[in-house]
C-alpha positions in Angstrom: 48.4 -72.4 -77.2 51.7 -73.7 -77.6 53.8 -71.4 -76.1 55.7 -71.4 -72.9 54.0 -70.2 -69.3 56.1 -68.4 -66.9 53.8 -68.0 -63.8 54.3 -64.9 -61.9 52.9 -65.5 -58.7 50.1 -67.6 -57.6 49.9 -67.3 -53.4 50.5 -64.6 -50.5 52.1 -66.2 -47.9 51.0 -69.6 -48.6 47.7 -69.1 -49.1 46.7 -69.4 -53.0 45.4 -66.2 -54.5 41.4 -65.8 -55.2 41.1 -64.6 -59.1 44.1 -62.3 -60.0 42.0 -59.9 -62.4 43.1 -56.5 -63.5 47.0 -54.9 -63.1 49.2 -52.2 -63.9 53.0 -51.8 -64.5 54.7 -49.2 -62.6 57.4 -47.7 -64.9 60.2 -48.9 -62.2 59.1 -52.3 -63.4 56.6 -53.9 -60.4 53.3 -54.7 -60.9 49.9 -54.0 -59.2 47.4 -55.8 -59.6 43.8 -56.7 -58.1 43.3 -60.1 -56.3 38.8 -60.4 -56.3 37.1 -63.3 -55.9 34.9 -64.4 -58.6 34.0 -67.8 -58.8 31.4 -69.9 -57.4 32.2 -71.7 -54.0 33.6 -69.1 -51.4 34.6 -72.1 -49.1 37.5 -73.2 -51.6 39.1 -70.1 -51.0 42.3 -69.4 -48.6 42.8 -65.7 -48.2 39.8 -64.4 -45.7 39.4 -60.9 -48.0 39.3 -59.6 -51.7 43.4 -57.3 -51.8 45.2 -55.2 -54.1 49.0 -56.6 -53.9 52.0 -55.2 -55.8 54.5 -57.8 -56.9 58.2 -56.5 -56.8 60.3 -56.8 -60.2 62.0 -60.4 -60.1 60.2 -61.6 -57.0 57.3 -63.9 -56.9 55.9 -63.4 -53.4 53.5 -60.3 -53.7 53.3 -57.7 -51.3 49.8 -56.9 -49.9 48.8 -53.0 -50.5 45.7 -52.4 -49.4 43.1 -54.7 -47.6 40.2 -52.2 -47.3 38.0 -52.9 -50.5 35.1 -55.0 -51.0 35.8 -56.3 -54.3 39.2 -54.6 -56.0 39.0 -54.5 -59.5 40.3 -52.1 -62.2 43.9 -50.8 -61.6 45.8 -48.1 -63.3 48.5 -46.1 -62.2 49.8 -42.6 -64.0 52.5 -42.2 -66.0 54.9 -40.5 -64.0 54.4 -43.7 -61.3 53.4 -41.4 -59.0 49.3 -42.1 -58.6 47.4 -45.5 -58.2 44.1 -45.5 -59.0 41.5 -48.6 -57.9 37.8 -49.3 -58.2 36.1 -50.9 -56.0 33.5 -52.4 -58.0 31.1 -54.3 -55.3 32.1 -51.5 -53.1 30.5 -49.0 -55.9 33.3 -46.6 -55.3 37.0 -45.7 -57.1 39.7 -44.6 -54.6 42.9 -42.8 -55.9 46.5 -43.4 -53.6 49.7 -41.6 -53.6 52.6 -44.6 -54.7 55.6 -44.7 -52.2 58.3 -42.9 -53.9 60.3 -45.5 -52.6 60.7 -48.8 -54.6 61.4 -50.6 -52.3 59.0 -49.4 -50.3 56.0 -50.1 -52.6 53.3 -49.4 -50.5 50.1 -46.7 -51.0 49.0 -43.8 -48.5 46.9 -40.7 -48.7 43.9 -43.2 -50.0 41.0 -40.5 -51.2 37.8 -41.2 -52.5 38.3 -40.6 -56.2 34.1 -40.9 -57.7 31.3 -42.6 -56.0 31.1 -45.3 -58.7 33.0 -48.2 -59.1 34.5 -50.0 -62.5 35.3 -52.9 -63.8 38.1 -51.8 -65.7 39.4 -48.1 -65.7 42.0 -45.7 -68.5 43.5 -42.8 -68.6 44.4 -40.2 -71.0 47.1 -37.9 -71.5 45.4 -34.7 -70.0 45.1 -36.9 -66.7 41.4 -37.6 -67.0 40.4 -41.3 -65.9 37.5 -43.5 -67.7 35.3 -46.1 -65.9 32.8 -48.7 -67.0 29.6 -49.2 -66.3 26.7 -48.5 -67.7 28.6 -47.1 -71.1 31.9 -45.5 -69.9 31.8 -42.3 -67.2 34.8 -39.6 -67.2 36.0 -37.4 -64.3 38.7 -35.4 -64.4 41.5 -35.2 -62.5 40.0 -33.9 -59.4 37.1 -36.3 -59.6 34.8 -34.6 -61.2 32.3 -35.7 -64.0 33.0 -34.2 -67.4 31.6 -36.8 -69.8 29.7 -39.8 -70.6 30.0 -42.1 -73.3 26.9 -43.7 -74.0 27.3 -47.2 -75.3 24.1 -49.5 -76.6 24.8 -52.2 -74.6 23.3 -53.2 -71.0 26.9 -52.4 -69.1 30.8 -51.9 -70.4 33.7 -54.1 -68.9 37.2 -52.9 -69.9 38.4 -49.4 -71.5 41.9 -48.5 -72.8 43.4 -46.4 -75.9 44.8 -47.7 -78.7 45.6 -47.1 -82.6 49.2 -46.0 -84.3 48.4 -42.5 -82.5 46.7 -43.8 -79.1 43.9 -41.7 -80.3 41.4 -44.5 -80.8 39.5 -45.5 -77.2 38.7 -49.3 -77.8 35.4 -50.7 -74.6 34.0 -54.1 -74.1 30.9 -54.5 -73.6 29.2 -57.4 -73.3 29.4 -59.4 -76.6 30.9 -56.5 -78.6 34.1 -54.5 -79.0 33.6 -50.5 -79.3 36.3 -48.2 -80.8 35.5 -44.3 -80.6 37.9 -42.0 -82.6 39.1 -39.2 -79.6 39.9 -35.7 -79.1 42.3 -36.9 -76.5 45.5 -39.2 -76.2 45.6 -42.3 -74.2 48.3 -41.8 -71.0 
């Protein structure tokens, strides 16, 4: 509460960002992150749309992405910073991009539809299999298929990640309550 604040970023081009809500670090050192609007008067707000921007190491002017979402939410990249995954969660969808080899050249192509279900937040684990939220937490593999379900005994789940000394433990909100579920599986 005391501590120092170092703002990262806070407009595009002028215009002040909506609700900066979920990101990722790519291993060369930029971040992604989603830019949705949730608040309660849409007429205060300066950018026309709902973006995914990625913010250059040791620059604060963020670079927009992609444009093309409803409401961008959960963000998570693979290790290897090759692979940018995004759900759309108004947009009830979760689209997976190739990364721009390129660092300067942060941008996103090949955008595929990854599930037909959006998150609010989104994980992986080490065998390359990604976990979203919702109604307890869904998980496709790699190729976007369904492989599991975690049921969870709450009316909806909001964030996912692993965690623990061996990255074996998979912590979920949900609601008013925090989850941990001992795994098979590493986190990424």
């Amino acid at each position: 509460m005391k501590g120092n604040v170092t703002i990262l970023a806070d407009n595009y081009k002028g215009k002040k960002l909506n609700s900066p809500n979920d990101l990722w670090r790519h291993p060369k050192g930029g971040i992604y992150f989603t830019d949705p609007y949730y608040g309660q008067n849409r007429g205060e707000l300066e950018l026309p749309g709902e973006y995914v921007f990625y913010l250059p190491p040791d620059s604060n002017q963020p670079i927009l992405v992609a444009d093309d979402m409803v409401r961008p939410n959960g963000v998570i990249g693979t290790a290897d910073g090759k692979t940018l995954y995004v759900a759309d969660q108004a947009g009830e969808k979760t689209w997976v991009y190739k990364i721009n080899a390129d660092p300067g050249a942060p941008g996103l192509s090949d955008k595929k539809l990854f599930a037909s279900m959006g998150s609010d937040g989104l994980t992986l684990d080490a065998d390359g299999n990604v976990y979203l939220t919702g109604k307890g937490v869904t998980v496709f593999n790699s190729a976007g298929e369904k492989i599991d379900h975690i049921d969870i005994e709450k009316g909806w789940t909001a964030n996912v990640t692993f965690g623990g000394k061996d990255k074996q433990t998979l912590f979920i909100t949900a609601e008013d309550s925090l989850f941990s579920v001992k795994m098979t599986v590493k986190g990424q």
